[in-house]
C-alpha positions as CSV (number, residue, x, y, z in Angstrom):
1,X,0.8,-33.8,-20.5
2,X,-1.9,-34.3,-17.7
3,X,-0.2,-32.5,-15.4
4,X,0.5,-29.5,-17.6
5,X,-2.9,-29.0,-18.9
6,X,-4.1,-29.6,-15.2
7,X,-1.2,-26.5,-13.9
8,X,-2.8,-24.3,-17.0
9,X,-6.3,-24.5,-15.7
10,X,-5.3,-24.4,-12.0
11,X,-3.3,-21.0,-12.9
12,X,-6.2,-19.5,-14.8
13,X,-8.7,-20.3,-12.7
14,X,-6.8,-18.1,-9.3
15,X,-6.0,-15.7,-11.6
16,X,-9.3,-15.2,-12.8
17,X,-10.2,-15.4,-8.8
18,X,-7.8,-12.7,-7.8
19,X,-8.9,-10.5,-10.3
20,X,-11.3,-7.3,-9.0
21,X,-13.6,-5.6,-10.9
22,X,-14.6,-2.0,-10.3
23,X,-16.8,-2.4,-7.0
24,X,-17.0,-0.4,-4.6
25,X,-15.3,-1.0,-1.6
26,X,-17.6,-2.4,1.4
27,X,-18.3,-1.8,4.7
28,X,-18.5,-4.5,7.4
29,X,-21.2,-4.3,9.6
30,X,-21.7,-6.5,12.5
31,X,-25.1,-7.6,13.8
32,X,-24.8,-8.0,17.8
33,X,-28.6,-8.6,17.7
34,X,-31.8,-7.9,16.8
35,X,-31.9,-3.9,17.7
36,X,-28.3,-3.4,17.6
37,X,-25.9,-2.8,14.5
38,X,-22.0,-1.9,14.7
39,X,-20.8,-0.5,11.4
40,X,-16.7,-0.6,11.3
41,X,-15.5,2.5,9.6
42,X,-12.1,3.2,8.8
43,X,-10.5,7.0,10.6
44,X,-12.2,9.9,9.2
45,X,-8.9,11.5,8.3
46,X,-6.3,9.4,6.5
47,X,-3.7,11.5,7.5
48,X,-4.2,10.8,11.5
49,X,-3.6,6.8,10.3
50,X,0.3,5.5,11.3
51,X,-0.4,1.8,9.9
52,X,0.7,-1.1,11.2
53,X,4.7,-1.4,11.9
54,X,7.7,-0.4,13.5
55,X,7.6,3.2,12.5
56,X,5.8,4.9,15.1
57,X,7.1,8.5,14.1
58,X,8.9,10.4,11.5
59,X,10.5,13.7,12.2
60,X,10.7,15.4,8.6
61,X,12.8,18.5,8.6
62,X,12.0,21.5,6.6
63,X,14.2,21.2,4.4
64,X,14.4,18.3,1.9
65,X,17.7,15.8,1.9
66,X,19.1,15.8,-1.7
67,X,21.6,13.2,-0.7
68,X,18.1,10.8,0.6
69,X,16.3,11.9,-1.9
70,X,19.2,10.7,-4.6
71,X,19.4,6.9,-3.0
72,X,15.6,7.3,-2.4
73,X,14.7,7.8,-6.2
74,X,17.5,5.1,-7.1
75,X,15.7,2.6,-4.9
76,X,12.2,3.5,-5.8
77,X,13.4,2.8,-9.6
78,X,14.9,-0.4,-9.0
79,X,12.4,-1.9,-6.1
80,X,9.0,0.3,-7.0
81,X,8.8,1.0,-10.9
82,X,7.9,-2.3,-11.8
83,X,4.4,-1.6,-9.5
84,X,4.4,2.0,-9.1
85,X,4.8,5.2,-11.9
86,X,5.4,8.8,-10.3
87,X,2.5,10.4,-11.9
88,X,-0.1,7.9,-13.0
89,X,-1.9,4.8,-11.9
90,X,-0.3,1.2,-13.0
91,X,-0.2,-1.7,-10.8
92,X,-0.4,0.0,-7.8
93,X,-1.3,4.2,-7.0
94,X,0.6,7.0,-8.2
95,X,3.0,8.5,-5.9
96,X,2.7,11.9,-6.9
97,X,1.2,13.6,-4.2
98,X,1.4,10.2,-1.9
99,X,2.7,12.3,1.4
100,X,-0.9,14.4,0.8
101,X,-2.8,11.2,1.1
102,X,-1.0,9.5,4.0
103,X,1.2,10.2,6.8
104,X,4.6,9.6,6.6
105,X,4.5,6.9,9.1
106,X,1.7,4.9,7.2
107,X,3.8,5.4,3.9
108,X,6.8,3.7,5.7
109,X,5.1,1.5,7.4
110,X,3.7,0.2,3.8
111,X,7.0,-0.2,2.8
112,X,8.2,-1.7,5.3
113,X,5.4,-4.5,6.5
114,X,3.0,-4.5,3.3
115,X,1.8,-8.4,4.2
116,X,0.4,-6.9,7.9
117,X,-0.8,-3.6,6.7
118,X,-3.3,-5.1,3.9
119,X,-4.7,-7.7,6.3
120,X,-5.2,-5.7,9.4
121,X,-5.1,-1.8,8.2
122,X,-8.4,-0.4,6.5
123,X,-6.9,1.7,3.9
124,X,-4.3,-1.1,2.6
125,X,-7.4,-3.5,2.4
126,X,-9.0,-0.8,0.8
127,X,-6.3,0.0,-2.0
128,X,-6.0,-4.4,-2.1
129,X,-9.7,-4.1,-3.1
130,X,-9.1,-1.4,-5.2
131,X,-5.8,-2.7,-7.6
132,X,-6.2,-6.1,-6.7
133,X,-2.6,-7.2,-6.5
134,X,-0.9,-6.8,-3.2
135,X,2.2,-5.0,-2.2
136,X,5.3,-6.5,-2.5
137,X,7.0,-7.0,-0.1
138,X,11.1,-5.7,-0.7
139,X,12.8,-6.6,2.7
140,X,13.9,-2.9,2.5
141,X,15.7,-1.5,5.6
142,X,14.2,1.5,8.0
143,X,17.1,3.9,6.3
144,X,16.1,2.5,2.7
145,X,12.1,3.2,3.3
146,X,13.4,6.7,5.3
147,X,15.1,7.6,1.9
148,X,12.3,6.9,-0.5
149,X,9.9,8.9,1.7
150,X,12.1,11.5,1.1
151,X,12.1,11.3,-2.2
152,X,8.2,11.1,-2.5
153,X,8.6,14.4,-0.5
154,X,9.6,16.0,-3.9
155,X,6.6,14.5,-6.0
156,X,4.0,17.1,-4.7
């Protein structure tokens, strides 16, 4: 009895810690001394970020892949609905639009290394600050994340 009533306040109390309210995301700014003050910013344009992983470039033809975009939407419904809706915010962002946002590389790159990206890229930290529940990561393969970019092509 203890021990349960010990595990129901231990459980409240990190989940009352993990949850965010609506702040503003910070900066970090590092004094090097008295006269001198380095602010960290993250890149200026979204788009030029490739996050953290092993996808270092994605050639997207001009034409969309109905057959990717098929086994992309089917994985994106069993691995990604839970989290994410097309067209509005739950858990996590929207994907409508996502490929407008972020490169293609820094989409897949989410996908496919979510623990790395929020600890070491400035916009996942940023979107960690901003939902407050981390990406899951869904041991997908380079082909599974290549197919559910494609979808996400057709959501603009």
């Amino acid at each position: 009895m203890r021990k349960s009533i010990f595990t129901l306040i231990l459980s409240t109390t990190l989940l009352l810690m993990s949850c965010g309210g609506d702040q503003a995301p910070k900066k970090t700014i590092k004094a090097t001394g008295p006269a001198k003050t380095e602010v960290k910013k993250e890149a200026s344009n979204p788009m030029d970020d490739k996050g953290i992983g092993p996808v270092k470039s994605v050639e997207l033809a001009a034409e969309i892949d109905q057959t990717m975009v098929a086994e992309g939407k089917k994985l994106f419904k069993g691995k990604c609905s839970a989290c994410h809706k097309v067209s509005k915010r739950f858990i996590g962002p929207a994907m409508k639009g996502v490929l407008k946002r972020r490169s293609p590389e820094w989409t897949m790159n989410m996908i496919l290394n979510p623990d790395e990206m929020v600890k070491k890229n400035p916009i996942a930290k940023q979107l960690l600050m901003e939902y407050s529940a981390p990406m899951a990561n869904q041991s997908l393969t380079e082909k599974e994340a290549r197919n559910i970019l494609e979808f996400f092509r057709t959501l603009n």
